[in-house]
MARROLUM-291777 format. One line per field, with one value per residue (C-alpha): residue in one letter; x, y, z. Coordinates in steps of 0.25 Angstrom, whole numbers. Example, Ala and Ser with C-alpha at 12.3 -4.5 7.8 and 13.67 -1.06 7.14 Angstrom:
MARROLUM-291777
rest	[A, S]
u	[49, 55]
v	[-18, -4]
w	[31, 29]
END
This chain:
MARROLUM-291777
rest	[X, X, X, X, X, X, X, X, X, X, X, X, X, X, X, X, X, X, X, X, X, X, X, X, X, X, X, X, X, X, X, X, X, X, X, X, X, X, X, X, X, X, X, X, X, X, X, X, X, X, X, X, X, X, X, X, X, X, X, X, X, X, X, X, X, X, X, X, X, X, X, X, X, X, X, X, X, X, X, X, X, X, X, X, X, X, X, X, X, X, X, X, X, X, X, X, X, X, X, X, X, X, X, X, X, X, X, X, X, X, X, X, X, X, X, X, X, X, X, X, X, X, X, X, X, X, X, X, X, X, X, X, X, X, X, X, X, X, X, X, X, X, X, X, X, X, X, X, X, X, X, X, X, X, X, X, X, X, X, X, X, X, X, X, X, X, X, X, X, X, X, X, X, X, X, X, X, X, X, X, X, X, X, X, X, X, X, X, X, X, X, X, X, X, X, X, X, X, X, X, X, X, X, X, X, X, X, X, X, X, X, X, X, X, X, X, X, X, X, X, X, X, X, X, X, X, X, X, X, X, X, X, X, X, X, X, X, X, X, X, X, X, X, X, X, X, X, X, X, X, X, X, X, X, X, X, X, X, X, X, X, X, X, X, X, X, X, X, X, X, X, X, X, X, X, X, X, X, X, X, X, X, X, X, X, X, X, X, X, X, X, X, X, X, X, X, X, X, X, X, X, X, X, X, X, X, X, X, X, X, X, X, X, X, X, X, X, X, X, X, X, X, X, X, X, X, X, X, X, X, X, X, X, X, X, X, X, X, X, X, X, X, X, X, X, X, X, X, X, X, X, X, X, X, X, X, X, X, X, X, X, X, X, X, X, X, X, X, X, X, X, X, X, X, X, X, X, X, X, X, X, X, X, X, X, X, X, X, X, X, X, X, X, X, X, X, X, X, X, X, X, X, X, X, X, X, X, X, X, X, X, X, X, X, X, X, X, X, X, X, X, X, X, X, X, X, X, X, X, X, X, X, X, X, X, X, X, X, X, X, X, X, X, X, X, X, X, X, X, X, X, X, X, X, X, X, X, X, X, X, X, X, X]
u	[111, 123, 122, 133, 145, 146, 156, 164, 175, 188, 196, 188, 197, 189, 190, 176, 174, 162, 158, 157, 170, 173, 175, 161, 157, 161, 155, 141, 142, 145, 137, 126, 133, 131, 118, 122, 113, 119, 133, 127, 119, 130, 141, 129, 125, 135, 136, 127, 113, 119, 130, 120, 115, 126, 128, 116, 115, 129, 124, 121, 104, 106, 114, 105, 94, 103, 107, 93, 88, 98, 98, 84, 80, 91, 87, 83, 77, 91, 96, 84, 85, 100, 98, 101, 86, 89, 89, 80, 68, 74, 79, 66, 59, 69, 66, 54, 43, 46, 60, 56, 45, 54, 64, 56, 49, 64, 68, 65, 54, 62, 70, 56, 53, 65, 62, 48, 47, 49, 43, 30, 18, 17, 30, 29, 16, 22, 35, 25, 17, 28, 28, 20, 9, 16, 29, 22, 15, 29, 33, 19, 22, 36, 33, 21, 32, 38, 50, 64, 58, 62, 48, 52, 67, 62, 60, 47, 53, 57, 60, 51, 51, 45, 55, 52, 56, 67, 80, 76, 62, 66, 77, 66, 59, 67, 69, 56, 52, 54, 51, 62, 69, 83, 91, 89, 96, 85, 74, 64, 57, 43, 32, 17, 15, 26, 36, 49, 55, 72, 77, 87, 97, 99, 114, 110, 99, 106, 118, 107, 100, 89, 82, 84, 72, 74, 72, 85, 92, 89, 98, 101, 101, 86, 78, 66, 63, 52, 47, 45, 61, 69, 78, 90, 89, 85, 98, 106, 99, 106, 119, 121, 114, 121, 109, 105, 92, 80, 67, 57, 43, 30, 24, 20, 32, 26, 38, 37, 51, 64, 75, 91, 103, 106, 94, 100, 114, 106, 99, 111, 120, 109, 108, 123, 120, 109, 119, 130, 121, 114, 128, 132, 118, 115, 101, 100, 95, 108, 112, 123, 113, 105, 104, 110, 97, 94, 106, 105, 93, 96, 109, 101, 95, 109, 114, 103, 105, 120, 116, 110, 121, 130, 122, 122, 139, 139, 130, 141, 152, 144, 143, 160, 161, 169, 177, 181, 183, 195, 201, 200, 205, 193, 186, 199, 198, 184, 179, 189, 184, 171, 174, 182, 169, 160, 169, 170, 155, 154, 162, 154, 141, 145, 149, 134, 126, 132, 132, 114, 114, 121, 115, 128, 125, 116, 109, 118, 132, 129, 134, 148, 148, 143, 156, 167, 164, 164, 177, 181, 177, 185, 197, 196, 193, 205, 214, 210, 210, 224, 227, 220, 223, 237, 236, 228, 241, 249, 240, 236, 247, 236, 235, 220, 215, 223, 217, 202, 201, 205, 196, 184, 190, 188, 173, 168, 173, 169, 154, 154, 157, 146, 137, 140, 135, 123, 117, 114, 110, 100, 95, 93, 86, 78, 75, 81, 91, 105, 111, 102, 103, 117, 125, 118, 118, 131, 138, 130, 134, 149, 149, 143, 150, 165, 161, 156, 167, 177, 173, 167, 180, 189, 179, 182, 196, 204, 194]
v	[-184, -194, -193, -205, -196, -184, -174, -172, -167, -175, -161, -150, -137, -135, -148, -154, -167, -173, -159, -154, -149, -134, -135, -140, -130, -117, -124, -127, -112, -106, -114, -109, -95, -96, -102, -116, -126, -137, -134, -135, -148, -155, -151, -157, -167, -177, -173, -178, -173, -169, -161, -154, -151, -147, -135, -130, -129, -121, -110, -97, -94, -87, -99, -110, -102, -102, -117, -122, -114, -122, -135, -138, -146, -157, -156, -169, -176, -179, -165, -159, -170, -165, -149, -144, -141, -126, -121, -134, -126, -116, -126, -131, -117, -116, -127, -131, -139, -152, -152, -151, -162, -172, -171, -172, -186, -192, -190, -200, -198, -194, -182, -179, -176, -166, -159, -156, -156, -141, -137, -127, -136, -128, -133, -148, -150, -147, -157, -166, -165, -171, -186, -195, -200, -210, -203, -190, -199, -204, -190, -186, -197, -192, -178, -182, -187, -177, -168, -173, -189, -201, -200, -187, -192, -207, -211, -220, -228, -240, -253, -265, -280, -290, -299, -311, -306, -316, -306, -309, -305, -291, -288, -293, -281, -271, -273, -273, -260, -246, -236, -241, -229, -225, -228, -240, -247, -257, -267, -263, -277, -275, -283, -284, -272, -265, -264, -265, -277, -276, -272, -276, -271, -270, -275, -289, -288, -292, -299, -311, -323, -319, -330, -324, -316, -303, -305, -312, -301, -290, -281, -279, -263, -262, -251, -244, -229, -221, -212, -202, -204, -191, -191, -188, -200, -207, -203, -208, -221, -221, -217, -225, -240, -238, -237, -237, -235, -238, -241, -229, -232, -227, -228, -240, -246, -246, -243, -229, -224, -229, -219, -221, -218, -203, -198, -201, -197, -184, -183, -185, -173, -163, -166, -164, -153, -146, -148, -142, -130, -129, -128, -118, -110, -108, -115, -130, -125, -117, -119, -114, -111, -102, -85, -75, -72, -89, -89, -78, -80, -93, -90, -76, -86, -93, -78, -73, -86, -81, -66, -73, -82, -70, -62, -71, -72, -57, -57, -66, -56, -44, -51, -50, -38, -32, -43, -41, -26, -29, -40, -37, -49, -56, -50, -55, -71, -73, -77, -88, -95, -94, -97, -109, -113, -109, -121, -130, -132, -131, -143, -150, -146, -152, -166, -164, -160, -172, -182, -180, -179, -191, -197, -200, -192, -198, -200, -211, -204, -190, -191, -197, -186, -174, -179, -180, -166, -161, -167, -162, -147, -148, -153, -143, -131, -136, -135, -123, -118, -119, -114, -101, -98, -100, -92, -82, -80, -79, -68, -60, -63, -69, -80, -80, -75, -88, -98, -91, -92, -107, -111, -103, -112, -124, -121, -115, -129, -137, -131, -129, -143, -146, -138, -142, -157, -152, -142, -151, -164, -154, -150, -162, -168, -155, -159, -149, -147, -146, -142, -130, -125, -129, -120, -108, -114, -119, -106, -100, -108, -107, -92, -91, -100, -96, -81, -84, -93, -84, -71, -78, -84, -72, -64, -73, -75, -63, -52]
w	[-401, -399, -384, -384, -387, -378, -380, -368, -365, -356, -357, -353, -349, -337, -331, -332, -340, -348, -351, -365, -371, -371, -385, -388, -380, -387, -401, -395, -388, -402, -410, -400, -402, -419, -418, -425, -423, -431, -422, -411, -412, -418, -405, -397, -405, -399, -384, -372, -368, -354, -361, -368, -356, -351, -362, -361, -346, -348, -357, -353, -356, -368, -375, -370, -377, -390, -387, -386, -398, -405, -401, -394, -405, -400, -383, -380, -367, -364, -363, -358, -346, -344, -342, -329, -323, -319, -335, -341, -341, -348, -360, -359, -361, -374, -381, -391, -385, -394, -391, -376, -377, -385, -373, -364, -371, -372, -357, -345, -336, -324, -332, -336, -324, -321, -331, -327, -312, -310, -323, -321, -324, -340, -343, -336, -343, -356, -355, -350, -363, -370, -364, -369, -357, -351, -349, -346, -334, -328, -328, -320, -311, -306, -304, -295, -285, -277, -281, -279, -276, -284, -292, -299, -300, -306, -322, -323, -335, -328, -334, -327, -326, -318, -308, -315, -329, -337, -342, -355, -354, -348, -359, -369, -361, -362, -377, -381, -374, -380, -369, -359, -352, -358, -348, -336, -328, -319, -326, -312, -307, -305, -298, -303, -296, -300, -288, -291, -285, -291, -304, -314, -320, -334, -335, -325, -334, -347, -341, -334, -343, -350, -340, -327, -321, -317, -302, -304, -307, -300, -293, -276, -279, -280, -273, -275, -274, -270, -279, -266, -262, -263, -276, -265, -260, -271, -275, -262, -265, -278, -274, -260, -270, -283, -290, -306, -304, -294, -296, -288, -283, -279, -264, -266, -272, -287, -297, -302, -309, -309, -304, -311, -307, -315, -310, -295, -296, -303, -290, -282, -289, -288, -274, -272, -281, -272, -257, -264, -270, -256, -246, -255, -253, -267, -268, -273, -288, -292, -306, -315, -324, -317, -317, -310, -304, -301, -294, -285, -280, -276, -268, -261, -250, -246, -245, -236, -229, -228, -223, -209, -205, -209, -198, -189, -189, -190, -178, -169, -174, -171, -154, -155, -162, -149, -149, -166, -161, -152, -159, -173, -176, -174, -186, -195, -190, -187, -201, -201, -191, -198, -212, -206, -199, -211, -221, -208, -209, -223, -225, -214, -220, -234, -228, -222, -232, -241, -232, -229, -245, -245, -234, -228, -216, -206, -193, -192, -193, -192, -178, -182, -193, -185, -175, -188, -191, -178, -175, -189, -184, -173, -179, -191, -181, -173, -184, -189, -177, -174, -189, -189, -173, -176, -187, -180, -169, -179, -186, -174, -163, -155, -149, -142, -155, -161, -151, -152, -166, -167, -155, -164, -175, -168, -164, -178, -186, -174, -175, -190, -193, -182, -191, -203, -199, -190, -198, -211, -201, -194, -207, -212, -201, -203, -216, -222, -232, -224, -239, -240, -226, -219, -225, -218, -204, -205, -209, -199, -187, -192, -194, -180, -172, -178, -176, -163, -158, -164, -158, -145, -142, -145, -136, -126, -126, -132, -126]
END
């Protein structure tokens, strides 16, 4: 495979670059259709593993099936490493045992490891059985640290060298071994004990005289890693350095792994990934790929969820429900102010959210932030306010309903933009999630105040 010449496309119809032409797409589909296997491997022949990936995770089941029968001679550790995890188990299932093992033997420790964390211990054992001992002992290693740390996220191929090394004696290294990872970026420095004390990179590594000592040369981004850190901010520690890679250590500061720079930024999209999937009350785990059935019962507890603080707002309206019966009116403007709440706190909630992902929201300025939005509140409410009261006048030919509505405007953005900053602070400081469980509490306390603030006030004033 000439994983050196992808075929891409810089024209797509729909607008999507570096995906596989639309053309070439209708050949493999009917070359899958007709049952040619010669078609088919020569359309992929050229192309990259991760657009091979690509295709497959885009077929319905039925045409996977027929893919894989086709072509599963050609899976390599490469494409296997690149399949989306919520249908790898089920290319797994439906391809021989060799081609599976001879994947498996070609792929790095740590996709090794993703591929095998969530497997049932049956099917673990058996990819397992495929390493030779020393590999299948690296693998070991990692999943004996905790899930989601940077001991399952780490590759244990690393390239060492001791400080006191000449340039010439490490590239004289490097070319007389034969197990060296395919991809790396750092020559670790190691004491006699095997703490890594600086590393060097490969590009100052060849530009220096073949005299100089390693010590020489290494670089002021170094940093270790605990094995025990949490991949998220193993991946903020990427982000905010600029780092390649970084070498990850045991409690007692041992050398252990080395973590690079595409397993990081994988890191950091799928928890990008997982806020987005969590405001939206879907469930972390949804997937294109999944069923009908898959998909449903993942969104049934956001729903429920939803029943309660729809109960809850239909509760307040059902204390004014005198008031709606003399003014009718009421009933026709009162989900405007709590829609208008509802996105006021959305909005605030998002900046939130992202900003305790990123780590840009602290203890430090969540005081100055938590005033911005609230100033933000009441400037938005006080413009909309005035809109939709004048517009209100202009609709019902009253004034007082006019003036109630935008002082309920005012209130409902003032106290959604106030919970859409405190709710997800709260949580955190909880420990909890404030992706997974804002939403509800801030669509809750929007519905409810602008219902109440609404009718309350109308109560109050016009009756």
């Amino acid at each position: 495979m000439n994983d050196q010449t992808p075929i891409l496309d810089d024209q797509t119809d729909d607008g999507d670059e570096f995906l596989p032409r639309r053309e070439l797409l209708d050949r493999i589909d009917a070359a899958i259709e007709a049952g040619d296997t010669a078609l088919l491997n020569s359309l992929l022949e050229p192309m990259h593993g991760a657009d091979i990936a690509d295709i497959i995770e885009r077929l319905a089941p039925a045409e996977r099936r027929a893919f894989l029968t086709l072509y599963s001679g050609e899976i390599d550790g490469e494409i296997l490493s690149e399949i989306d995890d919520s249908i790898r188990d089920e290319v797994i299932e439906q391809l021989p045992p060799e081609v599976v093992a001879e994947a498996v033997r070609e792929m790095d420790s740590d996709d090794v490891v993703d591929l095998v964390e969530d497997m049932d211990e049956p099917e673990r054992q058996e990819i397992l059985a495929a390493l030779d001992a020393t590999d299948r002992a690296a693998v070991q290693q990692s999943l004996a640290y905790p899930e989601y740390s940077a001991g399952r996220l780490m590759q244990s191929e690393v390239v060492t060298a001791p400080e006191h090394w000449t340039v010439g004696e490490a590239i004289a290294f490097l070319q007389s071994e034969d197990w060296l990872p395919e991809q790396f970026y750092h020559i670790v420095l190691v004491d006699p004990r095997r703490h890594p004390i600086g590393y060097v990179t490969l590009g100052r590594l060849l530009a220096s005289a073949h005299s100089t000592t390693l010590r020489d040369i290494t670089e002021d981004s170094f940093r270790t890693i605990s094995a025990f850190a949490d991949e998220g901010d193993v991946a903020y520690v990427f982000n905010q350095y600029h780092l390649i890679s970084a070498p990850v250590v045991d409690r007692d500061d041992r050398l252990v792994g080395v973590i690079t720079i595409d397993d990081a930024m994988s890191v950091l999209d799928e928890e990008h990934e997982e806020d987005i999937l969590r405001l939206a009350g879907v469930g972390d785990e949804s997937s294109l790929n999944d069923s009908v059935m898959q998909t449903a019962r993942q969104r049934v507890p956001w729903l429920a969820t939803n029943i309660l603080t729809a109960v809850a707002a239909a509760s307040v309206i059902g204390l004014f429900e005198s008031s709606i019966a003399q003014l009718v009116a009421l009933a026709v403007l009162m989900p405007i102010v709590a829609s208008m709440g509802g996105n006021a706190g959305t909005q605030t909630l998002t900046v939130a959210v992202r900003g305790l992902a990123t780590k840009g929201l602290t203890k430090d300025n969540s005081v100055r932030v938590i005033r911005r939005e609230v100033l933000v509140g009441i400037l938005n409410g006080a413009i909309f306010g005035l809109a939709i009261g004048t517009v209100t006048y202009l609709w019902f030919g009253n004034f007082g309903l006019g003036a109630v509505i935008g002082l309920a405007m005012i209130i409902n953005l003032t106290i959604a933009a106030l919970a859409g900053i405190l709710v997800p602070l709260t949580l955190e400081k909880m420990g909890a999630d404030p992706a997974l469980a804002s939403p509800t509490f801030v669509t809750t306390v929007t519905d409810v105040v602008g219902f109440f603030a609404f009718l309350g006030l109308a109560t109050v004033i016009l009756l």
